[in-house]
Phi, psi and omega in degrees: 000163191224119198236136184254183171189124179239102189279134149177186193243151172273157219271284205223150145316127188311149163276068175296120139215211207228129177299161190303342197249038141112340198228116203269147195226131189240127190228123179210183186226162183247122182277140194238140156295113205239053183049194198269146170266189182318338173232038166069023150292168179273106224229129169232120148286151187236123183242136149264137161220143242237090185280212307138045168059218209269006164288307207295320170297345198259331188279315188286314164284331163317286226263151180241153173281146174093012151266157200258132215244147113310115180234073158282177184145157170285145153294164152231151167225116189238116191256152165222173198237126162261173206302012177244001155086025193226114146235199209237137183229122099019042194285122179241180180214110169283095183318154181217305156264139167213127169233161208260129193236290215193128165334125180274152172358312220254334205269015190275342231214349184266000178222000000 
């Protein structure tokens, strides 16, 4: 098995909703630090990742966008063809943990 783990802040607030059978899947991404590039900027990689049943209700009340995340979970790699006929491959991370390191900034002062 294959495990990834990821530190980074969330993008947006999670999307919850609900499959035909019934099962909820919440889904937003996370920006991770991949260091400075060639002209000393600040380089973020972005994963989507994809929760889960009662993670997934857990995730949507938690997380805020800018809080900084724990993220474990398996990859998925999910490919499609878009209307111009090209396709696209994917890497995703099926949460399997996830906590909450620290509030962002703007959203610390809102509850």
């Amino acid at each position: 098995m294959i495990k990834l783990q990821l530190i980074g802040r969330a993008g947006s607030k999670p999307e919850l909703r609900t499959t035909k059978a019934g099962r909820p899947v919440a889904n937003f991404n996370v920006a991770v630090s991949a260091g400075k590039d060639a002209n000393g900027e600040y380089v973020s990689k972005w994963y989507p990742v994809t929760c889960w049943d009662g993670r997934a209700e857990l995730a949507v009340k938690l997380i805020e966008k800018g809080d900084l995340l724990l993220i474990e979970g398996s990859p998925e790699v999910s490919t499609w063809v878009d209307k111009k006929d090209e396709e696209h491959v994917e890497l995703m991370v099926h949460c399997k943990f996830l906590q909450l390191l620290a509030r962002s900034k703007k959203g610390s002062g809102s509850e």
